[in-house]
N, C-alpha and C positions, 0 to 999 in steps of 0.2 A: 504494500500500500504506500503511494506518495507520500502521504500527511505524515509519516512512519519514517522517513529516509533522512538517516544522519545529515543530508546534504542541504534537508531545508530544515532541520531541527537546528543545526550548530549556529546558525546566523541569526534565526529567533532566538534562541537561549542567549547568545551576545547581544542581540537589544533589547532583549528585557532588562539581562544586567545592566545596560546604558541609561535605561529608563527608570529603574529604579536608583540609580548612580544620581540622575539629573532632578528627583525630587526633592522638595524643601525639607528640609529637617522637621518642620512643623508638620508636615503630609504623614509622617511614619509613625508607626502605633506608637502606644504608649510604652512607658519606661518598663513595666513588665512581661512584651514580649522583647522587649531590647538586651533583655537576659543571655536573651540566647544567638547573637548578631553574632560570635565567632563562629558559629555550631553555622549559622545562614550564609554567612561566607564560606567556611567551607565548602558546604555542599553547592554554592553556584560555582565554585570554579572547579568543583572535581565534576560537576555535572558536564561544566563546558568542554575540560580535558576529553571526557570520553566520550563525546561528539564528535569535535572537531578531528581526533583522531581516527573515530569511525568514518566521518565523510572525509577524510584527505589521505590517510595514510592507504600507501599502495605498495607494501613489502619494504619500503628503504627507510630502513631505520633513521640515517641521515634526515628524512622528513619528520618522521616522529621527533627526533630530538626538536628539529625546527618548530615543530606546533609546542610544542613544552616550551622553548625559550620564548616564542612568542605570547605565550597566555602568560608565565610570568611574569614579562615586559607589561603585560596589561594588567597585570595587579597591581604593580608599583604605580603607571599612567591614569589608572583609574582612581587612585586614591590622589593624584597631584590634582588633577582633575578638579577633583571634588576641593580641594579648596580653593580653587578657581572661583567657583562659583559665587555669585553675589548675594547666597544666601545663607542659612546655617545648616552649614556642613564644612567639612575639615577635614584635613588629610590626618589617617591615624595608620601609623606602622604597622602595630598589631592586625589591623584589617588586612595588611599588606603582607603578614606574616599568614592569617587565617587563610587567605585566597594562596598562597604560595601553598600551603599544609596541602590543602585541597587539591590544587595540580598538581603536587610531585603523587600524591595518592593515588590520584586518579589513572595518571601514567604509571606508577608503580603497577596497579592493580591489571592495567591494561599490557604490561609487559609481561607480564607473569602468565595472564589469561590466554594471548594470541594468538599459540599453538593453538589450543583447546576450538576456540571460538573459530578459527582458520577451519580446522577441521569439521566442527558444526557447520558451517556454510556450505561446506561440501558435501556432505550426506544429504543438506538440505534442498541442495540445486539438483544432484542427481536423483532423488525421491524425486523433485519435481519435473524433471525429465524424465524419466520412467513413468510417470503416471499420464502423457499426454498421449 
């Protein structure tokens, strides 16, 4: 299914994150779901890791690495970003540390997995060529 394909999931998932980057401080819940904003950082940048890796990576690990150095270019950019802004919001390390956590995981978990997931693909095309 399209709606399904890493290839338009990864670019949504990055402007959501842009979208929620570019809201007012005042726009975001209250101080007790902001409990948990390392735990939300994480999980958008280890969500975007294994996206972008699903819709770009084509065997050459040299590209892997390059989607890795570039999502964590954009954790650091995303947080200078934010104190750009004319509003309240401000750049915080830690956010920069949470979304880093999140992408080396994300890629961790995606290196480890590959084999595995490689070979699922493949059972999964040929079941589907067999069965037409």
């Amino acid at each position: 299914m399209v709606f399904f394909s890493p290839r338009l999931l990864a670019p949504l998932w990055t402007l959501l994150i842009l979208v929620a980057l570019s809201l007012p401080g005042s726009r975001l819940p209250d101080a007790s779901l902001l409990e948990y904003d390392k735990a939300v950082h994480f999980i958008l940048f280890f969500v975007l890791t294994i996206l972008w890796l699903a819709a770009l990576y084509r065997g050459a690990m040299g590209r892997a690495w390059g989607i890795l150095l570039v999502i964590l270019a954009f954790s650091v950019l995303s947080e200078l970003y934010q104190s750009w802004l004319p509003f309240n919001r401000s750049a915080d390390v830690v956010d920069a540390a949470a979304d880093a956590a999140g992408a080396l995981t994300g890629f961790l978990l995606w290196l480890a997995s590959r084999d595995y997931l490689r070979a699922w693909s493949e059972r999964k095309r040929t079941a589907s060529v067999e069965n037409r």
